[in-house]
C-alpha atoms as one frame of an Amber mdcrd trajectory, in Angstrom:
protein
   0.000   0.000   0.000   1.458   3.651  -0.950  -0.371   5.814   0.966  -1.605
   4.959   4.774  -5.376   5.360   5.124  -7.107   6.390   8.298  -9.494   4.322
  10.395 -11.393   7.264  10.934 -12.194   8.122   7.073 -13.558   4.890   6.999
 -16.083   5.883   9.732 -14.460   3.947  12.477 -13.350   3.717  16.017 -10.983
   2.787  18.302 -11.623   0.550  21.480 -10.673   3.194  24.221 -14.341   4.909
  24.969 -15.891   1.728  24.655 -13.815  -0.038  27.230 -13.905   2.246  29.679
 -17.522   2.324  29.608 -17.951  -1.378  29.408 -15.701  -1.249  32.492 -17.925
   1.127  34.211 -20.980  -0.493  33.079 -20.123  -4.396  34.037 -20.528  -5.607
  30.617 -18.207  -6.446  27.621 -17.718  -5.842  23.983 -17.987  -8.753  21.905
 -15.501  -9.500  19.336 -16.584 -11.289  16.332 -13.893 -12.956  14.197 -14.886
 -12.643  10.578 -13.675 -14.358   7.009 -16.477 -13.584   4.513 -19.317 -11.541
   3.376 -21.783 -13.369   5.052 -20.521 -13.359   8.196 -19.701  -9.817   8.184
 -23.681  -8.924   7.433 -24.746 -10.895  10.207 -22.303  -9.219  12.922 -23.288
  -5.819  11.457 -27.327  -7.165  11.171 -27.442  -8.374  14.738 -25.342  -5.745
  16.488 -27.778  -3.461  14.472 -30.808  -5.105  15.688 -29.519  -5.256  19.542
 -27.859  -1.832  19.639 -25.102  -3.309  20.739 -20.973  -1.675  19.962 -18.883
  -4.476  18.482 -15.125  -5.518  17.672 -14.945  -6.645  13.842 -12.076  -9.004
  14.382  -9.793 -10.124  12.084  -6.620 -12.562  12.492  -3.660 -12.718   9.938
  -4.825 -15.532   7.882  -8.657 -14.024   7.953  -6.729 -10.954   6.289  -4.696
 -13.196   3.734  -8.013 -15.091   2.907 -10.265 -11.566   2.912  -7.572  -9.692
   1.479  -6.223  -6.840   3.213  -7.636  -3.684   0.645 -11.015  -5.757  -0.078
 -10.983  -6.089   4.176 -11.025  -2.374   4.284 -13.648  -1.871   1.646 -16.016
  -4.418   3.955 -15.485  -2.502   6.970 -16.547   1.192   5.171 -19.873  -0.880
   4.107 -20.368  -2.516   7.704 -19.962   1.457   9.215 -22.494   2.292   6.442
 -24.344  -0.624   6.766 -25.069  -0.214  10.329 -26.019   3.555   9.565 -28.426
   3.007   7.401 -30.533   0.140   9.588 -30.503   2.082  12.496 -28.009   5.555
  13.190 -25.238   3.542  12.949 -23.073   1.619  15.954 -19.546   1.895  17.357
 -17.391  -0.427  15.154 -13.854  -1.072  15.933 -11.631  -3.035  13.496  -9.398
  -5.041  15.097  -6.068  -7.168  14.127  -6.626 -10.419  16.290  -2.994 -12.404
  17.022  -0.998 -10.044  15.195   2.446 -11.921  15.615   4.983  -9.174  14.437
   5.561  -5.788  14.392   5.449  -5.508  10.492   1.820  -6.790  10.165   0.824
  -4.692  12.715   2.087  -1.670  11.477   0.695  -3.151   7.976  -2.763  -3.167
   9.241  -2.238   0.195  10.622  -1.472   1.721   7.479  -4.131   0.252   5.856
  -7.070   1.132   8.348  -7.397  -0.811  11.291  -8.372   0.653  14.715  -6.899
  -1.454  16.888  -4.557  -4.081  16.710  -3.185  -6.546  19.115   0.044  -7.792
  19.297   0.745 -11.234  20.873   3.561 -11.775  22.077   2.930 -13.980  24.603
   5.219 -17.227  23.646   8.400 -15.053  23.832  10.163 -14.778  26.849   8.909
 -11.424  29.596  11.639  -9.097  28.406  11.088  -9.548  24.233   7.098 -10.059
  25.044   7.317  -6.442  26.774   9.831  -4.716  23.716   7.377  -6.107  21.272
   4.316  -5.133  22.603   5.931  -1.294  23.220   7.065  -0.851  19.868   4.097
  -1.666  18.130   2.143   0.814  20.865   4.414   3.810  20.188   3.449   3.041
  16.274   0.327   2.727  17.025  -0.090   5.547  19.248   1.086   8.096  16.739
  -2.434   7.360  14.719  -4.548   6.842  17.746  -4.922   3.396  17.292  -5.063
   0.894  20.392  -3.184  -2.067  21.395  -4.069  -4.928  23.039  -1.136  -7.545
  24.725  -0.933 -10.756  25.991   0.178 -12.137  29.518  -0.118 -16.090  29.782
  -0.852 -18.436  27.108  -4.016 -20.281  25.844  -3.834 -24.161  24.962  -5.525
 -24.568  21.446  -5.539 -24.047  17.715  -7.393 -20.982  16.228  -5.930 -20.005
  12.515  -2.171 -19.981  12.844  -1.733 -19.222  17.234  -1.001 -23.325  18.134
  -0.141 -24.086  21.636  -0.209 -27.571  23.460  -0.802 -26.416  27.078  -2.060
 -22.930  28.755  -0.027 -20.768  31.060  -1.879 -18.931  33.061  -1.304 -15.267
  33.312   1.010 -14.757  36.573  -0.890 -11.261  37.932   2.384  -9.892  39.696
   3.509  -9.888  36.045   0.684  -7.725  34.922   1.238  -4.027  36.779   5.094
  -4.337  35.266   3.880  -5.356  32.087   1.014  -2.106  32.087   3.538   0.757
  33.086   6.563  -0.413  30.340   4.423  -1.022  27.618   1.618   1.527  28.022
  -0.813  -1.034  26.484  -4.208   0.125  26.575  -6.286  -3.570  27.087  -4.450
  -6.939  28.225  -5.447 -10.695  27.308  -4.944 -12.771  29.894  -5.100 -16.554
  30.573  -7.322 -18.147  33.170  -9.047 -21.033  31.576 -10.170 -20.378  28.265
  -9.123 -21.840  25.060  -8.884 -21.912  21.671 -10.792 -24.058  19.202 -13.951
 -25.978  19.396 -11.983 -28.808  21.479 -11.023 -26.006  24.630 -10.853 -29.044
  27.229 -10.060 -32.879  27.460 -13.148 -34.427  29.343 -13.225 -37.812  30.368
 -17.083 -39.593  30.646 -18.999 -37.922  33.834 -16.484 -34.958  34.145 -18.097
 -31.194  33.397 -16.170 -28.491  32.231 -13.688 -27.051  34.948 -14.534 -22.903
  36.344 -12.466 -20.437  34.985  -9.444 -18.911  37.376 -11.500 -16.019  39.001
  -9.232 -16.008  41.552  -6.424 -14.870  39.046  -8.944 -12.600  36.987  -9.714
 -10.492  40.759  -5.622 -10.320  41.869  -5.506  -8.762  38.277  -8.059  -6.484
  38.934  -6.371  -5.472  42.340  -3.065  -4.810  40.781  -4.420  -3.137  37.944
  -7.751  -1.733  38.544 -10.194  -0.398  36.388  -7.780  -1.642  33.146 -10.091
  -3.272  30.384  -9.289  -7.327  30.239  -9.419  -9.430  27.503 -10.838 -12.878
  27.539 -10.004 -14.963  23.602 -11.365 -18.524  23.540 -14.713 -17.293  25.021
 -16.282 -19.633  22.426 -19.231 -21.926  24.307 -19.291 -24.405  21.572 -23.001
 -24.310  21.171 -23.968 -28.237  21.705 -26.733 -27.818  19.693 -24.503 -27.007
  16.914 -21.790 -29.669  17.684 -24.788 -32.515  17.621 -26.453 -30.679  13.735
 -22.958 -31.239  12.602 -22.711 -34.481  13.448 -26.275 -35.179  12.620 -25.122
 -34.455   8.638 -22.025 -35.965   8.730 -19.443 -34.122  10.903 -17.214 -35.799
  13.340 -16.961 -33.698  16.196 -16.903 -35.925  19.356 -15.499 -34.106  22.373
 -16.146 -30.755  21.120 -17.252 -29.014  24.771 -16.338 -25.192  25.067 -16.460
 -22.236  27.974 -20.128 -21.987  29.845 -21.968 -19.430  29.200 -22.318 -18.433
  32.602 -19.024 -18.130  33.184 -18.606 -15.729  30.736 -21.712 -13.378  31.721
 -20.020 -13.223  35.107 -16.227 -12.497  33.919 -18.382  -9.683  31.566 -19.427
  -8.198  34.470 -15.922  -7.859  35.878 -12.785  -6.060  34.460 -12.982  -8.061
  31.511 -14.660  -5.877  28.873 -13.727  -7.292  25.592 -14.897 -11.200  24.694
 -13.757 -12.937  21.536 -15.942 -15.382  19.834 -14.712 -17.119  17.074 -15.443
 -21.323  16.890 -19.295 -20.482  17.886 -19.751 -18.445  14.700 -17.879 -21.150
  12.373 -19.815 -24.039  13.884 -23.421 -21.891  13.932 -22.629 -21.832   9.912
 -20.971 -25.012   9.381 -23.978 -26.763  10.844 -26.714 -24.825   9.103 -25.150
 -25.367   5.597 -24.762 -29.006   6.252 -28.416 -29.133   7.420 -29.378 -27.495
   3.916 -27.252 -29.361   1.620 -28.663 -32.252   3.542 -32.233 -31.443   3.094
 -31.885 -30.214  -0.171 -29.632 -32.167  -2.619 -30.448 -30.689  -5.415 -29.922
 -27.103  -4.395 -26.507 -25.436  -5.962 -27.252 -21.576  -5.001 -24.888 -20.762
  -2.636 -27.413 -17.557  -1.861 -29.674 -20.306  -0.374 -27.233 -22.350   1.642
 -25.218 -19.259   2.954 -28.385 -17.426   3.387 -29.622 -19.418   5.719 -26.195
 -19.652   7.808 -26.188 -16.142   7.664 -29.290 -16.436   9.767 -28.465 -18.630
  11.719 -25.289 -16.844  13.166 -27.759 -13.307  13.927 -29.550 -15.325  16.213
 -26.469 -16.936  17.956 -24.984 -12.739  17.794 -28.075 -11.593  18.966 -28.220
 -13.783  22.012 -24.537 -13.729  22.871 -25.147  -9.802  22.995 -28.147 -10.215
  25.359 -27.269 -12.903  27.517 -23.898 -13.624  27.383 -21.898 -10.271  27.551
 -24.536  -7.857  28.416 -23.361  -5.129  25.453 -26.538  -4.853  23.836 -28.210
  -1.630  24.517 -25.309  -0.292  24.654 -24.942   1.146  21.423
């Protein structure tokens, strides 16, 4: 790209107003990872039709796949989108796992909001000089950064890790003041993927680290938390798949309870990613399914498009509490 372009032309904003009133206001934002079209209208549709402010996320292979000037072209039409079914929303476009300076400073230039730099597998020291060099890049063009402390177990896109660490709070003050970060992700139980935890038969899904989440909160109050692999791994979704031919045993994910009660703590930003691809995934297998003779991908994405406003729509309203906030 020749010529940096400004989130702002593009109608939109960064995350700093709307942590600190999610903070304020015991709820969080949710961020919605998006690859295509479809599931860009939905986010934008439901948000729209809850009121709700939302994170369009995007992780580096989402950008390769999307295409990083079509990406920016999307979000203008989501900001215009939104406008036009209701006075418009708060919409922040995000960089999700950004995993070097260069692509963050990449999706800077080319109109992101916010971007977050993760940094997380690197030793303290390097995980602190990364993180503060992309936020005094970032910071130039008013765009906010979110870090990492701790590391998720999981697979989402190209961030692989065998085992979590959690977040070590006493960590988290140091990490604050050297990097002048403006939201942190932190580890205490979630994961990534639709397989977030190894079950055996008659065991339930084990509570998130509250305890760590609330010594986080005392050394660093009031500073907006990030929770990623916040995906519930709708069961009824997990079971449509299989129904039509999906193999998807053990798929169990974060409760939703959980979440609605780390929402109404310091964390104020919730990324949902496997719970929007399985929502589709299992509607378009239901359709093909049903209807064998159907070739219209208008029909088949259609209704998978539909399908994922009603999961956004409830996730905004019981889950993370943002809707209405708009």
């Amino acid at each position: 790209m020749s010529k940096a372009v400004s989130y702002k032309d593009l109608g939109l904003v960064n995350s700093r107003e709307l942590f600190r009133s999610a903070v304020a206001g015991g709820y969080a934002i949710p961020a919605y990872n998006f690859n295509n079209l479809e599931q860009l209208q939905a986010i934008v549709t439901a948000c729209s039709e809850t009121r709700s402010p939302v994170i369009l996320q995007v992780s580096k292979g989402a950008r390769n796949y999307a295409n990083e000037t079509m990406l920016r072209y999307m979000a203008m039409g989501a900001v215009e989108m939104a406008r036009e079914m209701g006075g418009g929303l708060p919409i922040v476009l995000h960089l999700d796992h950004g995993d070097s300076f260069e692509l963050c400073q990449s999706c800077i230039d080319s109109g992101f909001s916010s971007v977050m730099i993760d940094g997380s597998h690197l030793p303290y020291d390097e995980n602190v000089a990364l993180t503060r060099k992309v936020v005094e890049y970032a910071h130039q063009y008013d765009v906010t950064v979110e870090g990492e402390l701790g590391v998720l177990a999981g697979i989402e896109d190209d961030v692989v890790a065998e085992k979590s660490t959690y977040t070590q709070p006493d960590e988290d003050e140091d990490f604050v003041k050297k990097t002048s970060v403006d939201s942190l992700a932190i580890s205490i139980g979630t994961s990534h993927g639709a397989y977030k935890f190894k079950l055996k038969e008659g065991e339930s899904v084990p509570p998130l680290r509250f305890d760590i989440l609330e010594e986080v909160e005392q050394r660093i109050p009031g500073f907006p938390i990030v929770l990623h692999g916040a995906s519930s791994v709708v069961p009824a979704y997990v079971a449509l798949i299989n129904q039509y031919g999906g193999q998807m045993d053990g798929a169990v994910g974060v409760p939703e309870d959980q979440l609605r009660r780390a929402a109404k703590s310091a964390v104020c930003k919730i990324n949902i990613d496997s719970d929007g691809r399985l929502a589709v995934t299992a509607k378009i297998r239901e359709f093909l399914a049903n209807n064998p003779s159907e070739f219209d991908p208008r029909k088949y994405l259609g209704a998978a498009r539909s399908e994922l406003v009603t999961l956004i729509k409830n996730k905004n309203e019981a889950v993370l509490g943002s809707a209405g906030k708009a």
